[in-house]
DSSP file (Angstrom, degrees, kcal/mol; ACC not computed):
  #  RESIDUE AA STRUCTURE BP1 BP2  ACC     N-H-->O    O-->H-N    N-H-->O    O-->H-N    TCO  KAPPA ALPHA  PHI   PSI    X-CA   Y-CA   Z-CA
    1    1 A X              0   0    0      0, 0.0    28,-1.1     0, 0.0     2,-0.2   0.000 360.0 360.0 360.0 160.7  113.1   63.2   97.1
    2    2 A X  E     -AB  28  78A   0     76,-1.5    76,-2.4    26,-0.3    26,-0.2  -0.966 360.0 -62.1-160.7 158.1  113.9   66.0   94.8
    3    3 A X  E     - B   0  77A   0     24,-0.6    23,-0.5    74,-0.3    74,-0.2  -0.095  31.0-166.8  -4.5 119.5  115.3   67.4   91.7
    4    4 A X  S    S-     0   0    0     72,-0.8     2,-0.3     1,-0.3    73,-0.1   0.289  78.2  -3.9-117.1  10.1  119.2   67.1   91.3
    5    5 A X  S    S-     0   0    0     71,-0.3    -1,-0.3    18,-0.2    21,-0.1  -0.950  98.0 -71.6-172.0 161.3  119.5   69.4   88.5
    6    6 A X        -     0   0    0     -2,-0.3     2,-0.4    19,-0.1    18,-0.2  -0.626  47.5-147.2 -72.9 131.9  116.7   71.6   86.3
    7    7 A X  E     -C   23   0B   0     16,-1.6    16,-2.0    69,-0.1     2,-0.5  -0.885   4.3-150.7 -97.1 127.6  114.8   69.6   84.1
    8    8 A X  E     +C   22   0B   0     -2,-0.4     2,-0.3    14,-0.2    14,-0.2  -0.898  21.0 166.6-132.3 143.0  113.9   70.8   81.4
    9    9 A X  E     -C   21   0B   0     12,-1.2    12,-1.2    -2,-0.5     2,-0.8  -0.897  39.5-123.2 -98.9 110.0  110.7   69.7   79.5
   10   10 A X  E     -C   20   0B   0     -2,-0.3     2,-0.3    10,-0.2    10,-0.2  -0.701  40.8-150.0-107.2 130.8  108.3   70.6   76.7
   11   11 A X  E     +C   19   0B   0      8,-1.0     7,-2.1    -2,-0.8     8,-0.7  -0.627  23.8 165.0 -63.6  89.8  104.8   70.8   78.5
   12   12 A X  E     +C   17   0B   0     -2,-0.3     2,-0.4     5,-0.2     5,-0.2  -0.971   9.5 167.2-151.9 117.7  101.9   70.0   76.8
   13   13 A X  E >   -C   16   0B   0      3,-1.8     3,-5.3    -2,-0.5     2,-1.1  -0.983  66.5 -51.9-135.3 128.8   98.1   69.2   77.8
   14   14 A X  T 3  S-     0   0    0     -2,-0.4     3,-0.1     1,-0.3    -2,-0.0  -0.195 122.8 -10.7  76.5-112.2   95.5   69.1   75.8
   15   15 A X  T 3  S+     0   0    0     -2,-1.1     2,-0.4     1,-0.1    -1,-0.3   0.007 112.4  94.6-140.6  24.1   95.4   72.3   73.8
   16   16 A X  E <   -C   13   0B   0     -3,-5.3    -3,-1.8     3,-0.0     2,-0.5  -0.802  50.2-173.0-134.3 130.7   97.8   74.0   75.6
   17   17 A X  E     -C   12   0B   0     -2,-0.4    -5,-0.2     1,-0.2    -7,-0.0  -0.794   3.4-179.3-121.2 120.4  101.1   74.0   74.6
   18   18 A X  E     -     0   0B   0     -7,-2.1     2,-0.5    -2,-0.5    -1,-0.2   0.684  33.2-144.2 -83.0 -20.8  103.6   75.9   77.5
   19   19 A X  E     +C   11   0B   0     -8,-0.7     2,-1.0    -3,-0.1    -8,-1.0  -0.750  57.7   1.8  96.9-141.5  106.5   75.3   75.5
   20   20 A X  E     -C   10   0B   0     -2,-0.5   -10,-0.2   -10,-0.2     2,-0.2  -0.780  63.0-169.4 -85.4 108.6  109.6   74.6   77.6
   21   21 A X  E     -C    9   0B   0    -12,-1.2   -12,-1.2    -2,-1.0     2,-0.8  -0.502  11.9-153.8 -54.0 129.9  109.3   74.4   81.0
   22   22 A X  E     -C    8   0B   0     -2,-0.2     2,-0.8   -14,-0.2   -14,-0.2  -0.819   3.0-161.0-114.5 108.6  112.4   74.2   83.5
   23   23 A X  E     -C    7   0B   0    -16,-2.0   -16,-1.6    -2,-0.8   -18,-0.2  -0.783  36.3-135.3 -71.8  97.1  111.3   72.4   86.8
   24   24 A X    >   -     0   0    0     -2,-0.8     3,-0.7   -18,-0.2   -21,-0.2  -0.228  27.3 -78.4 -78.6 153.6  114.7   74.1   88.8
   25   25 A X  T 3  S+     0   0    0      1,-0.2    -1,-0.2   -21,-0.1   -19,-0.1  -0.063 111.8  36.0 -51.7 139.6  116.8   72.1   91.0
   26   26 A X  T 3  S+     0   0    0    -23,-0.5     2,-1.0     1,-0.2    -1,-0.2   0.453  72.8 155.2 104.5   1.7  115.9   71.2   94.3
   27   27 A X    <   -     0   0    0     -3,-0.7   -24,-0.6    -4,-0.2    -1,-0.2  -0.632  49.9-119.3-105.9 117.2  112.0   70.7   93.7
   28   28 A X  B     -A    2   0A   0     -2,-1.0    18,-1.9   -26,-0.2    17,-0.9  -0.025  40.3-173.9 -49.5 138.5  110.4   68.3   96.3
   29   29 A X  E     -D   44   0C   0    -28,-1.1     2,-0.3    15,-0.3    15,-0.2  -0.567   3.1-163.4-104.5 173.6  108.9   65.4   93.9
   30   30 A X  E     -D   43   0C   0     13,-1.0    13,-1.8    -2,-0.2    12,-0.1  -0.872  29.7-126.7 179.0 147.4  106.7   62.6   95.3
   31   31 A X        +     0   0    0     -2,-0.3     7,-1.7    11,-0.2     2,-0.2   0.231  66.7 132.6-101.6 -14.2  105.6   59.0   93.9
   32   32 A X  E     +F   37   0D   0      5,-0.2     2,-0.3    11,-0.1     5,-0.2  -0.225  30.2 169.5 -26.5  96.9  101.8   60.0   94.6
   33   33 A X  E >   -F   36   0D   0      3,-0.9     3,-2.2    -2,-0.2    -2,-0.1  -0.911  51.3 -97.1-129.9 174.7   99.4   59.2   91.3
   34   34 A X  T 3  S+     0   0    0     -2,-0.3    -1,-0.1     1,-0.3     3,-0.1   0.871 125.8  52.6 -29.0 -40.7   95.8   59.2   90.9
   35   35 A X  T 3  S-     0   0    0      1,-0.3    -1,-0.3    -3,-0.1     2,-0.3   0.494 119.9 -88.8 -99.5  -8.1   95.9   55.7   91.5
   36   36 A X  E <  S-F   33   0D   0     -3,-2.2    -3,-0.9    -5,-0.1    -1,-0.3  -0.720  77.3 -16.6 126.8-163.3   97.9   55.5   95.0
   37   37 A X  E     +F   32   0D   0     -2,-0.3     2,-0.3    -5,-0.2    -5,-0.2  -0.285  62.4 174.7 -78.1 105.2  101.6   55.2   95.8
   38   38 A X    >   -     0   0    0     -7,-1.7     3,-1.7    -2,-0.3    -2,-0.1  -0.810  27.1-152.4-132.5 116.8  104.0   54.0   92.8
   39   39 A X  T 3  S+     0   0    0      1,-0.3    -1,-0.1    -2,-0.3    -7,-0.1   0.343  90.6  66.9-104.3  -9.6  107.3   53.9   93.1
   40   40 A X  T 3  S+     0   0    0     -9,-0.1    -1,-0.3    -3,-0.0     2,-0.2   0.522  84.6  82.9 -68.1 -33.0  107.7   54.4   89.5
   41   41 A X    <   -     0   0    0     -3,-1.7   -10,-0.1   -10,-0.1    30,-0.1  -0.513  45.8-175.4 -90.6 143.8  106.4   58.2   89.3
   42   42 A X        +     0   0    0     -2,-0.2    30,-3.5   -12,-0.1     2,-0.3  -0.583  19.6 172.5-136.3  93.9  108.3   61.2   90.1
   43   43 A X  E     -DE  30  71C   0    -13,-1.8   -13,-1.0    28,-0.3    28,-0.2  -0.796  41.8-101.0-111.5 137.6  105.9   63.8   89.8
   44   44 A X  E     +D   29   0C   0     26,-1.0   -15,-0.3    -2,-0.3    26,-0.2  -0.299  41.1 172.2 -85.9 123.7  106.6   67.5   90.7
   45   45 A X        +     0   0    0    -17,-0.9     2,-0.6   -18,-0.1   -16,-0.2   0.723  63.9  63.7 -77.3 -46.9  104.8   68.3   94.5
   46   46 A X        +     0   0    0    -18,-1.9     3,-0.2     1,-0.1    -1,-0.1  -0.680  56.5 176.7 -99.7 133.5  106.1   71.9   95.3
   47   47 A X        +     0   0    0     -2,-0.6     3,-0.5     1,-0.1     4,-0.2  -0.292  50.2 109.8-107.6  37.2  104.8   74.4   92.7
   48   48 A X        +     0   0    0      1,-0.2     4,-0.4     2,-0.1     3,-0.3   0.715  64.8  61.4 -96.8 -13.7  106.3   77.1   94.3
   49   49 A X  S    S+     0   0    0     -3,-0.2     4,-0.3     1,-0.2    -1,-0.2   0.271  97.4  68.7 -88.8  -1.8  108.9   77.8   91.7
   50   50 A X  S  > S+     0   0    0     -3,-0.5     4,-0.9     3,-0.2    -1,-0.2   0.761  91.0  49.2-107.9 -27.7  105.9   78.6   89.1
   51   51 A X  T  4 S+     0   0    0     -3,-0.3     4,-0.2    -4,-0.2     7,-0.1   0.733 119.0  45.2 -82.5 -37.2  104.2   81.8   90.1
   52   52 A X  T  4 S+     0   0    0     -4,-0.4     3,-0.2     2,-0.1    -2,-0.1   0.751 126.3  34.2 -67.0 -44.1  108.5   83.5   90.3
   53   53 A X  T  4 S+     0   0    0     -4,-0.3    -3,-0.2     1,-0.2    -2,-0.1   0.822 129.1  26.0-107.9 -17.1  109.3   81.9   87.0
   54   54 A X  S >X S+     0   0    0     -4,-0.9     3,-2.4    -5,-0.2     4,-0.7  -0.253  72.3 151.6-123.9  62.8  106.1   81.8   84.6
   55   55 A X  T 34  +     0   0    0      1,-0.2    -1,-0.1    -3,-0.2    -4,-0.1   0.705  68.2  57.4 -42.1 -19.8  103.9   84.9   85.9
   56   56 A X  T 34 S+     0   0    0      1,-0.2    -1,-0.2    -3,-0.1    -5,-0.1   0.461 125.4  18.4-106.7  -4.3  102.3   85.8   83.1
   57   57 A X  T <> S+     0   0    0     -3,-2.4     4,-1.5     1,-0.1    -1,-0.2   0.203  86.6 121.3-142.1  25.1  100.6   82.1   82.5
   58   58 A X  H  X  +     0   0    0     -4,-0.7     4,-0.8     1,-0.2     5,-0.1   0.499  68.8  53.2 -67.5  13.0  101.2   81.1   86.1
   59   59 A X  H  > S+     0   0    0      3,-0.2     4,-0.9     2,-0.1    -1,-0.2   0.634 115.9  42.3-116.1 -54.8   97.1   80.4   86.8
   60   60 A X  H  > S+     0   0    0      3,-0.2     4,-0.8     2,-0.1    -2,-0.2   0.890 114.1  46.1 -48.7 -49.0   97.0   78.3   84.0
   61   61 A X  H  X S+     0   0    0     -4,-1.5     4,-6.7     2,-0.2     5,-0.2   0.924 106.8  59.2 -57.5 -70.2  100.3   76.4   84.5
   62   62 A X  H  X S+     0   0    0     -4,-0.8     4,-1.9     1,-0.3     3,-0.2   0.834 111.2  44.6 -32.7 -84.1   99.5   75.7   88.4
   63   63 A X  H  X S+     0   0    0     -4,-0.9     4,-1.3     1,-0.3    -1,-0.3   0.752 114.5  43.0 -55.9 -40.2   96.1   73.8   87.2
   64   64 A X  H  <>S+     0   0    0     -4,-0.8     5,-1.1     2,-0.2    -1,-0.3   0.967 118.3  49.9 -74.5 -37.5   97.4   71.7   84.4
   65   65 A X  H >X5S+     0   0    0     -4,-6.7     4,-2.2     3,-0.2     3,-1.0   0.994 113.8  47.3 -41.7 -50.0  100.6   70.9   86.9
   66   66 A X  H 3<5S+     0   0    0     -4,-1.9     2,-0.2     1,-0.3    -1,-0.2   0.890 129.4  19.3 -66.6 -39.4   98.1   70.0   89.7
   67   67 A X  T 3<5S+     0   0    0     -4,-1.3    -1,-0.3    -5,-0.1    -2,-0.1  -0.678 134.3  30.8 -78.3  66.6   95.9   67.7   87.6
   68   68 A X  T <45S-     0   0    0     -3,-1.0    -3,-0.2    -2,-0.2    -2,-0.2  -0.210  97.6-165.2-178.8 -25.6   97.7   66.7   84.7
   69   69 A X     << -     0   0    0     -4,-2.2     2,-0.4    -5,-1.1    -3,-0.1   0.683  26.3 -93.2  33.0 151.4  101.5   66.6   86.0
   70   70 A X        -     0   0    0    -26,-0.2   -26,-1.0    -5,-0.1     2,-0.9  -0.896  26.4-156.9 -85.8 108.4  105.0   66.4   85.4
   71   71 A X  B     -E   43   0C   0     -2,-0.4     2,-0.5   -28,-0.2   -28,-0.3  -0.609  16.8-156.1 -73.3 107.0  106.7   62.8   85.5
   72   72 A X        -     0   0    0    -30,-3.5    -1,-0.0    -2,-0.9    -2,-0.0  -0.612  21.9-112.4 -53.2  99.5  110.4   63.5   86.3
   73   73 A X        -     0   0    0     -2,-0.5     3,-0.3     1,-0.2   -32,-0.1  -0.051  23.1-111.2 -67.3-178.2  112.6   60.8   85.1
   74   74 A X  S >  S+     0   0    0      1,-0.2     3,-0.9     2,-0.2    -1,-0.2   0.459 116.0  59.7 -96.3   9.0  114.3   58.7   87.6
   75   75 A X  T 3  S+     0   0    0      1,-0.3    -1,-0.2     3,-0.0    -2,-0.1   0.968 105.7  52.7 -95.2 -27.9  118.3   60.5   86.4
   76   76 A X  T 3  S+     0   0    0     -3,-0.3   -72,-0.8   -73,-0.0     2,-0.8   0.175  98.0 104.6 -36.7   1.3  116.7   64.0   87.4
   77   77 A X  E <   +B    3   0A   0     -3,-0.9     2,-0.4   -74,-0.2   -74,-0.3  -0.741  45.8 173.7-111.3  91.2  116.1   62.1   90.5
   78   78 A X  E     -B    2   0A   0    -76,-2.4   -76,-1.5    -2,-0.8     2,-0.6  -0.782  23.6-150.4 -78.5 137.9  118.1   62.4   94.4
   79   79 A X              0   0    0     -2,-0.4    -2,-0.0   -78,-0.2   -76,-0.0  -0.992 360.0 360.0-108.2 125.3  116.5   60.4   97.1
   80   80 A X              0   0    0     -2,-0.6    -1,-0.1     0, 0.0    -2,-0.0  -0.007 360.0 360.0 -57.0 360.0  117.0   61.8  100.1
């Protein structure tokens, strides 16, 4: 499954606030949570789009994406 259009979000963990973030169309999602397989989650997989579009805080970004996530809702959503 993936993205069917850029979402865009504003991103905030903790005490750092990214502002808006645009997860662009086309970016591989998965139902993966801490807690096992829920069908419920659409949470962003491929990070590849983050180092191209946010350089300048991309170290930062990566690690709150990879722990912390983005849930996509399910109108953002194609299944493949």
């Amino acid at each position: 499954m993936k993205t069917n259009q850029d979402y865009k979000v504003h991103y905030k963990v903790a005490n750092s606030d990214y502002g808006i973030i645009t997860v662009p169309k086309g970016t591989r999602l998965t139902h993966q949570t801490a807690m096992g397989h829920d069908r419920n989650y659409h949470f962003v997989s491929d990070l590849s789009w983050v180092k191209k579009n946010y350089p300048k805080i991309a170290n930062l970004l990566m690690h709150d994406l990879t722990y912390h996530g983005i849930d996509v809702p399910k109108k953002f959503v194609d299944y493949e």
